[in-house]
C-alpha positions in Angstrom: 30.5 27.2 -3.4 27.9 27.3 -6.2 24.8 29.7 -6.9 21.8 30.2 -8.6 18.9 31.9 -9.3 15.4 32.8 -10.9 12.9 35.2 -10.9 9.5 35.1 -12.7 6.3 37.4 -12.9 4.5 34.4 -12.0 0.8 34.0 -13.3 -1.4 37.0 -12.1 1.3 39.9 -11.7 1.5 41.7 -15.4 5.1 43.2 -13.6 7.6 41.5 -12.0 8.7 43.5 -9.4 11.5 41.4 -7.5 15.1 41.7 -8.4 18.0 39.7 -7.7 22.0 39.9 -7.9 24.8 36.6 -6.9 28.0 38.3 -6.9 31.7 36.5 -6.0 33.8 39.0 -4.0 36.8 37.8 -2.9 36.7 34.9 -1.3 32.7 35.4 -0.7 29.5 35.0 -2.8 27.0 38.0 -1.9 23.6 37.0 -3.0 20.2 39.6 -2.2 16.5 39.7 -3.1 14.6 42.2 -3.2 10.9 42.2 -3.4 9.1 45.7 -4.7 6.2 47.5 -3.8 4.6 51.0 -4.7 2.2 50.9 -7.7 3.6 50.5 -11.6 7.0 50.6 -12.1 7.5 51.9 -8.6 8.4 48.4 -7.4 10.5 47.9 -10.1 12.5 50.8 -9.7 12.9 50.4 -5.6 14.1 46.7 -5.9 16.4 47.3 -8.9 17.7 50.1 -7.4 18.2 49.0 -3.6 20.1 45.6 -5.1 22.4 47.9 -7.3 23.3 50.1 -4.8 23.5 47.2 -1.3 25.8 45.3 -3.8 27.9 47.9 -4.9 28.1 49.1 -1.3 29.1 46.2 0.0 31.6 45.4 -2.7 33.5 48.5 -2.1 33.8 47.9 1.9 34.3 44.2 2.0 37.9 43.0 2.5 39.8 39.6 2.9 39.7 38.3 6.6 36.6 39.9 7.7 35.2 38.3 10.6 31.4 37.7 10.8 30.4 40.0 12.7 32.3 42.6 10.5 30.6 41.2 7.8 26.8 41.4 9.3 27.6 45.2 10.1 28.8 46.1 6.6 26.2 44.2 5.4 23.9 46.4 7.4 25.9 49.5 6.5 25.4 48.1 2.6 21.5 47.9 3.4 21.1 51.8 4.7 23.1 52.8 1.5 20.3 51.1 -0.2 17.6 52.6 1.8 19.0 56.1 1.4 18.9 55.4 -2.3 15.1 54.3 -2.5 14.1 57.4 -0.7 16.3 60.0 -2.9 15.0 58.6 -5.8 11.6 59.0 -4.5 12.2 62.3 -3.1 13.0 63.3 -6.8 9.8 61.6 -8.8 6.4 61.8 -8.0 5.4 58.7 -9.3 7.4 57.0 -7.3 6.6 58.4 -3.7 4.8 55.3 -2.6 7.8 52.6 -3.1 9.6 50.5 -1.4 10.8 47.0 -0.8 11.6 44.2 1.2 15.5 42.9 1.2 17.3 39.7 2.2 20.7 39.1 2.2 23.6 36.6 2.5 27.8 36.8 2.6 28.9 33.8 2.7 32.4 31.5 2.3 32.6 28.1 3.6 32.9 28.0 7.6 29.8 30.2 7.7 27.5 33.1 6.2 26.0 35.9 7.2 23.2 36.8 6.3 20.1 40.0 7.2 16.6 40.8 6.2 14.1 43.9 6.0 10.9 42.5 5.7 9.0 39.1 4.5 11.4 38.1 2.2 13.1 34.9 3.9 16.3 32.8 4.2 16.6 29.2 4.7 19.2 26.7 5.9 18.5 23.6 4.4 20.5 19.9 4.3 19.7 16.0 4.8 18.8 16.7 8.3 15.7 19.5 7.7 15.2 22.8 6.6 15.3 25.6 9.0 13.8 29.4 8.7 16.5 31.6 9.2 15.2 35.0 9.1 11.9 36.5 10.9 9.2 37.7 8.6 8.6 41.7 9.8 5.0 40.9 8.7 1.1 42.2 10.7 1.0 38.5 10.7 4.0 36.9 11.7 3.7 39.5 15.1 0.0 38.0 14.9 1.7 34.2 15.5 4.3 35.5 17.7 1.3 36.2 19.9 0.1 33.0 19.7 -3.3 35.1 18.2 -3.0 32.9 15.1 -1.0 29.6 14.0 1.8 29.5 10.8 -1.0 27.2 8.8 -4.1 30.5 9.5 -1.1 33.0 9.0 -0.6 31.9 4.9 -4.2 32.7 4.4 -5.1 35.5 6.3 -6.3 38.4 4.6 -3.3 40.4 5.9 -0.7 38.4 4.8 0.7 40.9 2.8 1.2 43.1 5.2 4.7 44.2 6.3 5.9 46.5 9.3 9.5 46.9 7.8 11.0 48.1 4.4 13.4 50.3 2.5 11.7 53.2 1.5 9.2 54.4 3.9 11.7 55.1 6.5 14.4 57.3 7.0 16.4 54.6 9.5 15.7 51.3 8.3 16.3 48.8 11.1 18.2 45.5 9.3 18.3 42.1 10.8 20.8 39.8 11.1 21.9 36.4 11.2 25.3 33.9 11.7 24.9 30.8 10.2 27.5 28.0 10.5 27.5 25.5 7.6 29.4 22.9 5.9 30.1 21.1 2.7 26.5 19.2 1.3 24.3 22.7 3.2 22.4 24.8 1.3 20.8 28.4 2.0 17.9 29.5 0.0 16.7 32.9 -0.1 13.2 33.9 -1.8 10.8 36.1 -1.8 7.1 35.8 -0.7 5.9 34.8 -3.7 7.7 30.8 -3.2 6.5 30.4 0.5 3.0 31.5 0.3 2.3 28.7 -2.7 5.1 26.3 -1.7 5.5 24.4 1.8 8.3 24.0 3.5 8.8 20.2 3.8 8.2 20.7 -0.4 11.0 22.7 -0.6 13.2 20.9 1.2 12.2 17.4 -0.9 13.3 19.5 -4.2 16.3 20.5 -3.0 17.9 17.6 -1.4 15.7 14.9 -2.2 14.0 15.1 -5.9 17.3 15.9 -8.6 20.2 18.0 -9.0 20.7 21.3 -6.8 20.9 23.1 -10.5 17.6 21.8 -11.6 16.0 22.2 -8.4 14.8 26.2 -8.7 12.7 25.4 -12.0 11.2 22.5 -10.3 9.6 25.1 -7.0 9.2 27.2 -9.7 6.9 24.7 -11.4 5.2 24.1 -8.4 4.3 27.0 -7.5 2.7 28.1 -11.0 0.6 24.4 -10.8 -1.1 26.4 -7.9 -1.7 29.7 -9.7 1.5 31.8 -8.5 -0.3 35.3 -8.1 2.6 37.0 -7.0 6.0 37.3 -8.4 8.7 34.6 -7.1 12.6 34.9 -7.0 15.1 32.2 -5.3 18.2 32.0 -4.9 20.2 29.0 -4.0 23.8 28.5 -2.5 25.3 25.2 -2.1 28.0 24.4 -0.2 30.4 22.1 -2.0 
């Protein structure tokens, strides 16, 4: 297996507020994003802090021959540590009582991957044959679809868009969730945060992947992309390729 990523402030944001960590543990690579919210440096501090402290979590509980299952619960175990964190912190700082942030996560080794989410922060499957939304955005307007009270195409403009219904942070039991993914040797995962998908279509990020140069070259080209159309808000990726 092979990983990379980027984050960037983008071209509006004077903070970047994601944060990102690709780790090999064992025989697995543990890859998050986390996307901040809360004000000035309060983002920054809850994403930082919540990747620090799932990874670390994580590392110390994972263990050769884990099953995935085992591995989604830890994984969930890992994201509570990280909640508990963001809310101690600010407990302790004024400054900081408004924060949070969104989380997506993925274990993987090469039969399969877990992976979970809190929040609009996504995870893809991608390869020759398509690419595939893994994860659920907890988002006013992704319930809004669900519904059938709006379409995906209204959804990335409504005024709302930003709006989530799940974090680490605001509450005190965080509800994680999560995903078993089979794949195999050519497959990718992406994850990213909002800031990619809301400037960047599917069907485009499935050309630069696969289709338009090499896997390593790929993130700066989506990153490119998405700045040609103004990138307001901060945008993180991570990519895992099977090999």
């Amino acid at each position: 297996m092979r990983a990379w990523g980027t984050t960037d402030a983008g071209l509006v944001r004077s903070e970047n507020q994601d944060a990102y960590s690709i780790r090999e543990m064992k025989e697995y690579i543990s890859a998050v994003i986390c996307d901040g919210m809360g004000g000035t440096n309060g983002g920054r501090v809850a994403s930082s802090l919540a990747v620090d402290v799932y990874q670390q979590k994580l590392e110390e509980k994972l263990h050769s021959a884990m099953g995935i299952q085992e591995i989604a619960d830890t994984m969930c175990e890992s994201v509570t540590a990280a909640n508990e964190a963001v809310r101690q912190r600010a407990a302790e700082h004024k400054e900081y009582q408004q924060m949070g942030t969104t989380l997506v996560a993925a274990v993987a080794k090469k039969e399969w991957a877990a992976l979970a989410n809190v929040g609009d922060s996504r995870a893809y499957h991608i390869n020759r044959g398509g690419i595939r939304q893994i994860t659920r955005d907890h988002s006013v307007v992704e319930n809004m679809v669900q519904r059938g009270d709006l379409t995906p195409e209204e959804a990335k403009h409504h005024p709302r868009r930003n709006l989530i219904t799940r974090a680490l942070g605001p509450d005190a039991d965080v509800q994680t969730d999560t995903f078993e993914l089979l794949w195999k040797q050519g497959d990718f995962i992406l994850l990213c945060s909002d800031g990619l998908v809301n400037t960047v279509s599917d069907q485009e990020i499935l050309f630069e992947v696969v289709h338009n140069g090499e896997p390593d070259t790929c993130l700066d080209r989506l990153l490119d992309l998405s700045k040609q159309r103004g990138a307001p808000d901060n945008v993180t990726m991570l990519l895992m390729m099977n090999i």
